[in-house]
C-alpha positions in Angstrom: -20.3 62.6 -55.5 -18.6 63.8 -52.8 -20.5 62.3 -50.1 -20.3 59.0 -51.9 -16.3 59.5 -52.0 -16.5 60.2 -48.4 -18.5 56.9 -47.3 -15.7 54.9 -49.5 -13.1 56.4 -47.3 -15.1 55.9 -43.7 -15.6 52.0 -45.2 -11.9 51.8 -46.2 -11.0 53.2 -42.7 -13.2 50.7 -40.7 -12.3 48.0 -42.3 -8.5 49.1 -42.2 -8.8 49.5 -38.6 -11.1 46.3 -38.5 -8.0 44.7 -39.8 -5.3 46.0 -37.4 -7.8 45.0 -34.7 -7.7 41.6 -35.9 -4.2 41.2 -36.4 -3.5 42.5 -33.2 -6.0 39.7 -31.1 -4.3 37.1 -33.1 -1.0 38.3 -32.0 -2.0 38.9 -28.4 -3.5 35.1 -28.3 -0.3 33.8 -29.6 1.5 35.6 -27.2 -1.0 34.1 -24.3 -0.4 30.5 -25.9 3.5 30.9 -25.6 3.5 32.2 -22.7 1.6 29.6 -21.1 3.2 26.9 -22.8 6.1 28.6 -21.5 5.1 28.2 -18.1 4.0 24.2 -18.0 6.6 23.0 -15.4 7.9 19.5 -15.6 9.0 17.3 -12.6 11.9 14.3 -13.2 11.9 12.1 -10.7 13.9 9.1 -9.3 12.9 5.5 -8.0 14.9 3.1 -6.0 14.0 0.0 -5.6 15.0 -3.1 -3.7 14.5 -5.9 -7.0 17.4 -6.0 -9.7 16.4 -3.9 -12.7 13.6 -5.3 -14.8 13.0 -8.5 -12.6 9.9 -9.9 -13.9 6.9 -8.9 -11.7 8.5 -7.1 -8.8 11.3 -5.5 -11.2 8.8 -4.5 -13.8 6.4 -2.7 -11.5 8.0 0.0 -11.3 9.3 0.2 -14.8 5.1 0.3 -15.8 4.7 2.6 -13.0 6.6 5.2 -15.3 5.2 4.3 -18.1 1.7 5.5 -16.9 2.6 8.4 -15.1 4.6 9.7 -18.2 1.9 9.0 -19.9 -1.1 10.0 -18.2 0.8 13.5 -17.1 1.8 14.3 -21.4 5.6 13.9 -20.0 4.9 17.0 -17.3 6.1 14.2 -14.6 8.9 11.4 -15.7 10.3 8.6 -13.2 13.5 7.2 -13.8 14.0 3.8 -12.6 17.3 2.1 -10.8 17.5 -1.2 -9.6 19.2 -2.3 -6.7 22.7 -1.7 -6.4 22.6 0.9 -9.5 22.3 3.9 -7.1 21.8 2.0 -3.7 22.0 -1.0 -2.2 18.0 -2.3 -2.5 17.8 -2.5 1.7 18.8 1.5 1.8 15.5 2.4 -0.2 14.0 3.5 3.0 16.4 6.0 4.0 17.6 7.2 0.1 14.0 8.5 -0.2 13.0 9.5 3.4 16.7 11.8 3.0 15.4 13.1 0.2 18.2 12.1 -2.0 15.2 10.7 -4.3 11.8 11.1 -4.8 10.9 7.3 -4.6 11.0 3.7 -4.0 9.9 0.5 -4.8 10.8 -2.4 -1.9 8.7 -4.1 0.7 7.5 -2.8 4.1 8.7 -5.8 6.2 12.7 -5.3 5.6 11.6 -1.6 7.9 11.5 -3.0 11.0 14.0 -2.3 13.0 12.7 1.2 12.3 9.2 0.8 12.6 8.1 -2.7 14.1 4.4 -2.2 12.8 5.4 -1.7 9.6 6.0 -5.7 8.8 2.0 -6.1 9.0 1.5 -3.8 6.0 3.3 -6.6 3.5 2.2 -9.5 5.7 1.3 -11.6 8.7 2.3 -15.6 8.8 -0.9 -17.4 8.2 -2.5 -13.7 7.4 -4.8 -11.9 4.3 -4.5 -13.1 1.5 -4.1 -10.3 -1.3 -7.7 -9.6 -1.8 -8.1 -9.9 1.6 -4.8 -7.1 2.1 -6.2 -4.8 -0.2 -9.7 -4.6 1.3 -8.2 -3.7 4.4 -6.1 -1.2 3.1 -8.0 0.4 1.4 -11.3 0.3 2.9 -10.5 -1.1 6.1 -8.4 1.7 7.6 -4.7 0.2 6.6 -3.8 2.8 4.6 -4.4 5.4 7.2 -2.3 3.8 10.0 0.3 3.1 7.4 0.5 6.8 6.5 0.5 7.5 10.5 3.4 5.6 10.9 6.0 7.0 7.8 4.8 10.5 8.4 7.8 11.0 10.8 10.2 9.7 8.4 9.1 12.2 5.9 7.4 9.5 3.2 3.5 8.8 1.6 3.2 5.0 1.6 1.3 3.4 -1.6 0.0 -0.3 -2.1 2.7 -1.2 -5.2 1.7 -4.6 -6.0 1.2 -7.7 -5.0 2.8 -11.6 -5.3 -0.2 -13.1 -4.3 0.5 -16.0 -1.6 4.5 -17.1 -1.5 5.7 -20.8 -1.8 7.7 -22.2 1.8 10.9 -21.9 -0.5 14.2 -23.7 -1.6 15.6 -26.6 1.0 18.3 -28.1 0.7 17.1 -31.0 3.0 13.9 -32.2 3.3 11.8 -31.0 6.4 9.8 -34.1 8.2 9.9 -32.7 11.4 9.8 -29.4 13.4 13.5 -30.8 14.5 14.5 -30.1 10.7 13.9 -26.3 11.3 16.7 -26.3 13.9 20.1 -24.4 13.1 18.5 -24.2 9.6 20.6 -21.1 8.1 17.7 -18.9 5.8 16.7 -16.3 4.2 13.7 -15.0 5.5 12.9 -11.1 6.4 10.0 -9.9 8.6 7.7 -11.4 10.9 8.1 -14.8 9.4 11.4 -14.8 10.4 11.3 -14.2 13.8 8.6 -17.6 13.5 11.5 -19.3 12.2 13.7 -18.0 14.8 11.0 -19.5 17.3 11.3 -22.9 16.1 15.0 -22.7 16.1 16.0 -21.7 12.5 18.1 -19.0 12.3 16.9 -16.1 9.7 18.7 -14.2 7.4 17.3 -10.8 5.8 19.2 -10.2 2.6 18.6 -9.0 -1.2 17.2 -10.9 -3.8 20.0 -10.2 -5.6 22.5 -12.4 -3.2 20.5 -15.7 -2.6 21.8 -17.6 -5.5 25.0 -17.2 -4.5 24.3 -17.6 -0.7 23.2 -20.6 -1.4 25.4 -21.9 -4.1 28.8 -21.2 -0.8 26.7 -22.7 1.9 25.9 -19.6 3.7 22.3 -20.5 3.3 20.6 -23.9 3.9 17.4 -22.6 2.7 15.8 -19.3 1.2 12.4 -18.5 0.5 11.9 -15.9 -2.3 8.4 -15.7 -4.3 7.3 -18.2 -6.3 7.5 -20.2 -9.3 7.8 -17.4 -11.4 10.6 -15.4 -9.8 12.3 -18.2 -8.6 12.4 -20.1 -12.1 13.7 -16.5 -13.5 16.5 -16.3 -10.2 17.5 -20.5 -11.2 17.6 -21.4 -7.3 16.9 -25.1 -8.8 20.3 -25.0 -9.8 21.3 -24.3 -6.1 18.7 -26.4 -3.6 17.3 -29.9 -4.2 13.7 -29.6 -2.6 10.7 -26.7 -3.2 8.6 -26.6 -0.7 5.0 -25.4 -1.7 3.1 -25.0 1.5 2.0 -21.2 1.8 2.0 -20.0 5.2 4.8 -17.0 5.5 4.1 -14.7 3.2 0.4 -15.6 2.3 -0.2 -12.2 0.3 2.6 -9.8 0.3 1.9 -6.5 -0.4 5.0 -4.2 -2.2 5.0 -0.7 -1.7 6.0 2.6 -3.3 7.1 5.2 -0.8 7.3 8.6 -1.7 9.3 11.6 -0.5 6.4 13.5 1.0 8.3 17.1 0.2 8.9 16.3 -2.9 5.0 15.1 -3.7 3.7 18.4 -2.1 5.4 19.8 -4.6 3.1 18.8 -7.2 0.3 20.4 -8.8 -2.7 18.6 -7.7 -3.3 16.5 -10.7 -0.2 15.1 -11.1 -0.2 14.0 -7.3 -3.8 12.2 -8.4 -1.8 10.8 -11.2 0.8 9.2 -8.7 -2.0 8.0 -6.8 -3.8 6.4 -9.8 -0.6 4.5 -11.4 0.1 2.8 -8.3 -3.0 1.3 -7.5 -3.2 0.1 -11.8 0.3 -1.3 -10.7 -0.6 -2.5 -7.4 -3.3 -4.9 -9.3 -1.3 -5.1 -12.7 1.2 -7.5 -10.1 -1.0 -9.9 -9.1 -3.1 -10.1 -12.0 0.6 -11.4 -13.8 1.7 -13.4 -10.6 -2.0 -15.4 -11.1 -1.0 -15.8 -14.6 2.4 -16.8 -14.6 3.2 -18.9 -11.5 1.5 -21.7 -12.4 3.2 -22.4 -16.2 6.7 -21.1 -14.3 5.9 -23.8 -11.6 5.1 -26.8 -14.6 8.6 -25.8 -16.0 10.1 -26.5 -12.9 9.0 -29.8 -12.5 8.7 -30.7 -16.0 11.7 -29.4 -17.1 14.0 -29.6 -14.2 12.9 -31.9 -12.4 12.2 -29.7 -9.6 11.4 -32.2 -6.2 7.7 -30.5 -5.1 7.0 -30.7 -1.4 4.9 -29.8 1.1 5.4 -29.2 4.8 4.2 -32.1 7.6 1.0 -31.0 9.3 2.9 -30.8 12.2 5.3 -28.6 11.1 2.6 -26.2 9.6 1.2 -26.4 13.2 4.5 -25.4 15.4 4.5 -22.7 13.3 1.2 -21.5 13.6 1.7 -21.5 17.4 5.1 -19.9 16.9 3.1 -17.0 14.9 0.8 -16.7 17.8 3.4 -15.9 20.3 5.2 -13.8 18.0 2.9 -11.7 17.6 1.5 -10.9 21.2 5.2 -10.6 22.1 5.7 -7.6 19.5 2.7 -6.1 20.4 3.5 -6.0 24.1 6.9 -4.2 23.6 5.4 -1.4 21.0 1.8 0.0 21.8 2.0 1.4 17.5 2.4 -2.7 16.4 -0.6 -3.4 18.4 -2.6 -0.9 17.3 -2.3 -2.4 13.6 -2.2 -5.6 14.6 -5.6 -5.1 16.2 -6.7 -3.4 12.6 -5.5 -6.0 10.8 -6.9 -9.1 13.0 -10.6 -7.4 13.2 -10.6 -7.1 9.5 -9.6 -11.3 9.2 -11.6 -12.5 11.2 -14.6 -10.7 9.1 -13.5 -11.3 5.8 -12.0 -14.9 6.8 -15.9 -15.7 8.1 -17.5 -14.2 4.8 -14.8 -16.3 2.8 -15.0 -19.4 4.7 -18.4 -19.7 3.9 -18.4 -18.6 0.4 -15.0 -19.6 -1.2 -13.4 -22.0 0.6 -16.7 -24.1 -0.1 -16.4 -23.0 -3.7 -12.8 -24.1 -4.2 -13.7 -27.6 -2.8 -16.6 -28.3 -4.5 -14.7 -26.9 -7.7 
């Protein structure tokens, strides 16, 4: 009896003691848990951009570029969009992020430079890539890397952010028959194209999205390019100029760009930085994939609607402008050794993919 009484107590102490063991694990895990949920750092971010807030295509970019980072990171990393003007005027994207002051931007590579003259060939050449054609190169052409070469002084990580596909002539307020036309023409046109323009005797004008209505509504602009049917139905330049011209050969598949403060993404663990890398190129394609979709019901509403006059440019026009590129282009890449170093990229690249495409879908789109 008493031996039986004394294995009831051992049992009732082990399994006591089993007990206090048990509680104790479950209290150490839920310490663990809290502390590591304690420990889960968020990042808020800012973006810049150089488009008024919410602009379709280029304004929305970024706005889904949030989206998916928030969302692939569970909220660890959140980007908080402002348009232009809202904390900076949308040509001081550059500098806002390479100070620091944010983390990022949203603009075009081509309005850089007077800061970096090679920088213009990584949104686009007159009579260039086109946007398939872009991102092949930069991405498995070597673009990417010479682009990164070239910011890393200034402190920022370039990114492909979209593309607008190829972009209309623009918005005339006279017709253009002749290269003559072109002369003294007052518009708005950044970049390389530009300086073509310049060439032929226009004089270019780099400004904002935001301003061209207006610019053109006082007479400070004769002309303005801007996008394309869809952005320029959204921006009502109808309202303001008389004649769209159609003929692609400026822009012919602009690439957008995020930039990011390189500091401030070093600073990240290493899957959120993979995250940042992700959402841009969804967004980079997400653009195009809308500007393919939209452009051409914008461009029926135009015509149909507004009776939009749809032109095209004299062969001859097209031509002086072609030559104008030519000599634009050796020019810059005599006076700065980094321009022709990129430019070199960029040409071997076309004139492989513009051999494979020649033979492939130019046939294709004539026969079709």
């Amino acid at each position: 009896m008493i031996i039986l009484k004394n294995k009831m107590f051992s049992l009732c102490s082990l399994l006591l003691m089993s007990a206090i063991a048990i509680t104790g694990c479950g209290s150490d895990k839920q310490s663990i848990s809290q502390a590591g949920a304690a420990e889960v750092k968020t990042y808020k971010w800012k973006m810049v951009t150089s488009w008024p807030k919410n602009f379709p295509g280029l304004g929305t970019a970024p706005e889904t570029f949030s989206k998916y980072v928030e969302k692939m990171s569970g909220g660890r990393l959140t980007v908080k969009v402002f348009g232009a003007g809202e904390l900076v005027p949308g040509l001081e994207v550059f500098d806002t992020v390479s100070q620091g002051t944010v983390e990022m931007g949203h603009s075009g590579a081509y309005y850089w430079k007077g800061k970096i003259p090679a920088a213009q060939m990584f949104s686009t050449i007159p009579f260039g890539m086109t946007a398939t054609e872009m991102n092949a190169w930069l991405h498995f052409g070597g673009g990417l890397e010479l682009w990164e070469e070239l910011y890393k002084p200034f402190g920022l990580i370039p990114m492909a952010g979209g593309n607008s596909g190829g972009q209309f002539a623009g918005w005339f307020k006279k017709e253009i028959n002749s290269v003559d036309d072109l002369k003294g023409l007052k518009m708005r046109m950044p970049g390389l194209g530009g300086e073509v323009l310049k060439r032929a005797g226009g004089i270019p004008i780099n400004l904002a999205g935001g301003e061209i209505f207006s610019s053109l509504q006082s007479g400070a602009l004769d002309a303005s390019e801007w996008v394309g049917p869809y952005n320029d139905l959204a921006f009502g330049f109808y309202q303001v100029a008389d004649y769209y011209y159609s003929s692609i050969w400026h822009e012919t598949g602009t690439t957008l760009e995020f930039m990011i403060n390189e500091k401030a993404f070093n600073e990240l663990p290493s899957d959120l930085q993979e995250i940042v890398r992700i959402a841009a190129k969804a967004v980079n394609q997400d653009m195009l994939d809308e500007y393919t979709a939209r452009n051409s019901n914008a461009l029926k509403v135009l015509v149909n609607e507004h009776n939009v006059k749809l032109k095209q440019f004299p062969d001859d026009v097209l031509l002086a402008l072609k030559n104008h590129t030519n000599d634009v282009l050796a020019d810059e890449a005599k006076k700065d050794k980094d321009f022709a170093r990129v430019l070199k990229s960029y040409q071997d690249f076309l004139s492989k993919a513009r051999d494979y495409n020649n033979l492939t879908l130019k046939e294709y789109l004539q026969n079709r």
